[in-house]
C-alpha positions as CSV (number, residue, x, y, z in Angstrom):
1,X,0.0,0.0,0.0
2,X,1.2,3.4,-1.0
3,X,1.0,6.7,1.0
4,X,-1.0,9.1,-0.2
5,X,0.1,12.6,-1.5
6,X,-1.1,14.4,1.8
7,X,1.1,12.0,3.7
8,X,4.3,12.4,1.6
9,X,3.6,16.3,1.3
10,X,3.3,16.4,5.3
11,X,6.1,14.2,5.8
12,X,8.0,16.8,3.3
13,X,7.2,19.7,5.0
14,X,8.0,17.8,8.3
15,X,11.5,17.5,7.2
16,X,12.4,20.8,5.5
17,X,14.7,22.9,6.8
18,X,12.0,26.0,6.7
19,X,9.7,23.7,9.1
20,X,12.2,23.2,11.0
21,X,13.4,26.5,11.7
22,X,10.2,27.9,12.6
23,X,9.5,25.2,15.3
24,X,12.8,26.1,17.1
25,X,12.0,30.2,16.3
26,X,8.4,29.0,17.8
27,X,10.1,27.3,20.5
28,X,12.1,30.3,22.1
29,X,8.6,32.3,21.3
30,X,7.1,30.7,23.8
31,X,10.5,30.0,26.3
32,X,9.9,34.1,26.0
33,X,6.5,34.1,26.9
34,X,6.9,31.8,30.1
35,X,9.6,34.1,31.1
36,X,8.2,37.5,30.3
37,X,4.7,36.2,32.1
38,X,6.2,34.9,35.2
39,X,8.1,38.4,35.9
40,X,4.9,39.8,35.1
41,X,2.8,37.7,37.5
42,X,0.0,36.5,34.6
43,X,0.0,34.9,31.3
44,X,1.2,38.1,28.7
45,X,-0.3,35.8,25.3
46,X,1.6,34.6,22.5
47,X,1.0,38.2,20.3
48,X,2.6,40.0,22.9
49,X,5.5,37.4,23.5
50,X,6.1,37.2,19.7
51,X,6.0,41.2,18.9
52,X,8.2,41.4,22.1
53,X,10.8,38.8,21.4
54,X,10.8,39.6,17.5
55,X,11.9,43.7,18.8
56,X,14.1,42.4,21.2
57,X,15.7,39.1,20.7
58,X,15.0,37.9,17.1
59,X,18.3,39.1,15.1
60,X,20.8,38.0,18.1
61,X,18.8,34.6,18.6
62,X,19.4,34.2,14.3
63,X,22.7,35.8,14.4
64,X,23.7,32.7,17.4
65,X,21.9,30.1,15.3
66,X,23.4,31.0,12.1
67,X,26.7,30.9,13.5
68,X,26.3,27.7,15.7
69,X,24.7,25.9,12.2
70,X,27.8,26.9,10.3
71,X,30.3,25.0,13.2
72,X,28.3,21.9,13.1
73,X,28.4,21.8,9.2
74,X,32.2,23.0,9.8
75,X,32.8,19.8,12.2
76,X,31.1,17.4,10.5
77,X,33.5,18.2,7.0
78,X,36.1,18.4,9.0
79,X,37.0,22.0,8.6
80,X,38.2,23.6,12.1
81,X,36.9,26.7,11.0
């Protein structure tokens, strides 16, 4: 039996590296929002989270990963650097 084109198209998705990044930018979305709502003493809501951590955190968090991507890839060719 064969899978059907929603399956391979969901199992495509599940596997880019677009999919993938947005689960892990979704990830420290919400890390923010735990944080920012516990110093706050109630629950702020994702919007709020999001707009915040996309002001405040967003280009240092892609700068890190960018950088942290580029010395596994560097590792696993061998290159030092």
């Amino acid at each position: 039996m064969t899978d059907s084109p929603a399956e391979n198209n969901s199992d495509l998705v599940k596997n880019s590296v677009l999919y993938k990044e947005f689960l892990a930018e979704r990830e420290e979305i919400l890390r923010h929002k735990w944080i920012e709502s516990e110093k706050r003493g109630h629950d702020i809501g994702f919007e709020k989270a999001l707009l915040d951590w996309i002001v405040k955190h967003r280009s240092s968090w892609r700068d890190r990963r960018l950088k942290e991507q580029q010395e596994q890839r560097n590792h696993v060719n061998g290159n030092p650097n």
